[in-house]
C-alpha positions in Angstrom: 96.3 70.7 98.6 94.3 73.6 100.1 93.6 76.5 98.2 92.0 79.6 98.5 89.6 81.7 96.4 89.0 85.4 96.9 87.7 88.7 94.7 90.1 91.4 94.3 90.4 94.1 91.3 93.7 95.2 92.9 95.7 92.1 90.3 95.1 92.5 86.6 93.3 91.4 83.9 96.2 91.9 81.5 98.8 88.9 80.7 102.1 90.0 81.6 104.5 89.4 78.3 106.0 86.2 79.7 102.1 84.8 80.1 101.7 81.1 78.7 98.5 81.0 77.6 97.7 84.5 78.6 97.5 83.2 81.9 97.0 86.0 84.6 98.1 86.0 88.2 101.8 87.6 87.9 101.1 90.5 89.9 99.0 88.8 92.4 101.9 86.0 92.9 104.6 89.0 93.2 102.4 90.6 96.0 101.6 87.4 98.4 106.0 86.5 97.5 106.4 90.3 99.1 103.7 89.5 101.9 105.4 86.1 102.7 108.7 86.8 102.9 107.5 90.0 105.4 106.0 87.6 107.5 109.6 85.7 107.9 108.9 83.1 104.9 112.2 82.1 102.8 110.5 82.3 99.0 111.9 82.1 95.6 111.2 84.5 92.3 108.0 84.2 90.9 107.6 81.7 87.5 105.1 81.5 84.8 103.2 78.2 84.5 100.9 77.3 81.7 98.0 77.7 84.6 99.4 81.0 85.9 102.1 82.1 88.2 103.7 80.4 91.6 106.9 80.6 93.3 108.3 78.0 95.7 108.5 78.6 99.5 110.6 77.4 102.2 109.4 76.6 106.0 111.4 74.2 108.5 113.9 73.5 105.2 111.0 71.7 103.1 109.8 73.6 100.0 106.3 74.0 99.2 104.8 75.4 95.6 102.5 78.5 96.1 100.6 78.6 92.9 98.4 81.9 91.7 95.8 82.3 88.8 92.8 83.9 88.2 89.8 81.5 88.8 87.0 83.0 87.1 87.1 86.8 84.6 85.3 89.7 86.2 81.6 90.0 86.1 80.1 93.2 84.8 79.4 94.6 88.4 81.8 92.2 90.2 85.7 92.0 90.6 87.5 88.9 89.6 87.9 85.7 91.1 91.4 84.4 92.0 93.0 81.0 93.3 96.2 80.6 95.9 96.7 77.1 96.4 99.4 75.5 98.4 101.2 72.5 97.8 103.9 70.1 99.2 104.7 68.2 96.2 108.1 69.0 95.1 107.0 67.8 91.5 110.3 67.2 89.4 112.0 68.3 91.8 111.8 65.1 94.2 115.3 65.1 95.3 114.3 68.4 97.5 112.5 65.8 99.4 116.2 63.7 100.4 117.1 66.7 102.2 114.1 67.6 104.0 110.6 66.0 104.1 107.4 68.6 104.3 106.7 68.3 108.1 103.3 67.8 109.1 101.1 71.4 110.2 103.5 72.9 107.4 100.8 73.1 105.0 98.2 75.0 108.1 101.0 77.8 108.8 101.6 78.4 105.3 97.8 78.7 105.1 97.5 80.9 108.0 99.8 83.2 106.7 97.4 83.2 103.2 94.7 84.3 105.5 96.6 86.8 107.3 97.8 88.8 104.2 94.4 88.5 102.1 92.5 89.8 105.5 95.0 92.3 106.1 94.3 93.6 102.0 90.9 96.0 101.9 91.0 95.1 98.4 90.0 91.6 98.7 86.5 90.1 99.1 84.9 86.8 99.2 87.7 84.6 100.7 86.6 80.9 100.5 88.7 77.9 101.8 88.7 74.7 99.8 90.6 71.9 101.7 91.6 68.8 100.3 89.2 66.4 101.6 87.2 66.1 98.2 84.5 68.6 99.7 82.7 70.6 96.6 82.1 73.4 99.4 83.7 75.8 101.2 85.5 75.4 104.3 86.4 77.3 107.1 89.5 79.6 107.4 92.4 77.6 108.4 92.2 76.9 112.4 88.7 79.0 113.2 90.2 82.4 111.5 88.2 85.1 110.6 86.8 85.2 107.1 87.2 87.7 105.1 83.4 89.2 104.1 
């Protein structure tokens, strides 16, 4: 699954009262929900997981998991580090995947849309592509985008 990491002190450091764990990443999953459904995404309300926050997204009928948490706790002169990762796994939910099968480039436009609202934000920094090809670095923006410095 690609995901995305990026510094922002715009989300907060504060679990929301329905945290498990005291996972953070509410706000943050609320905001990219918002920014997804402007750019003509079909998403669902935002739920808690014991890992942080997600809601599930709809493109071409299939339904993809769009999963938030903070990554790594501020540094003393540094903002936070935070993960959007984007998944086609329907989980429990398998029988989603009878009515309509993820489609393949699904997974590229959700993640250009990722890249579109964190480079559109001038509160996030230091946006880093992982891609799920077992690399331990970075890649590049999804399809030659800009990066975000």
């Amino acid at each position: 699954m690609p995901h995305v990491t990026f510094r922002s002190s715009q989300f907060s450091s504060t679990p929301a009262p329905d945290a498990i764990n005291a996972m953070l990443g509410k706000d943050l999953a609320h905001w990219m929900r918002d920014q997804m459904a402007a750019a003509g995404f079909e998403t669902g309300d935002v739920i808690a997981e014991d890992y942080g926050y997600g809601f599930w997204l709809t493109l071409h009928d299939a339904h993809y998991w769009i999963s938030h948490a903070q990554y790594e706790p501020p540094e003393t002169d540094k903002a936070p580090v935070w993960s959007v990762s984007m998944d086609d796994d329907p989980g429990c939910l398998w029988m989603w995947r009878l009515r309509k099968r993820p489609q393949p480039g699904d997974l590229l436009v959700i993640a250009r849309a990722v890249q579109d609202c964190l480079a559109a934000n001038p509160h996030v920094s230091e946006v880093q592509w992982w891609m799920p090809d077992g690399s331990s670095s970075p890649a590049p923006p999804p399809n030659g985008m800009n990066p975000v410095a």
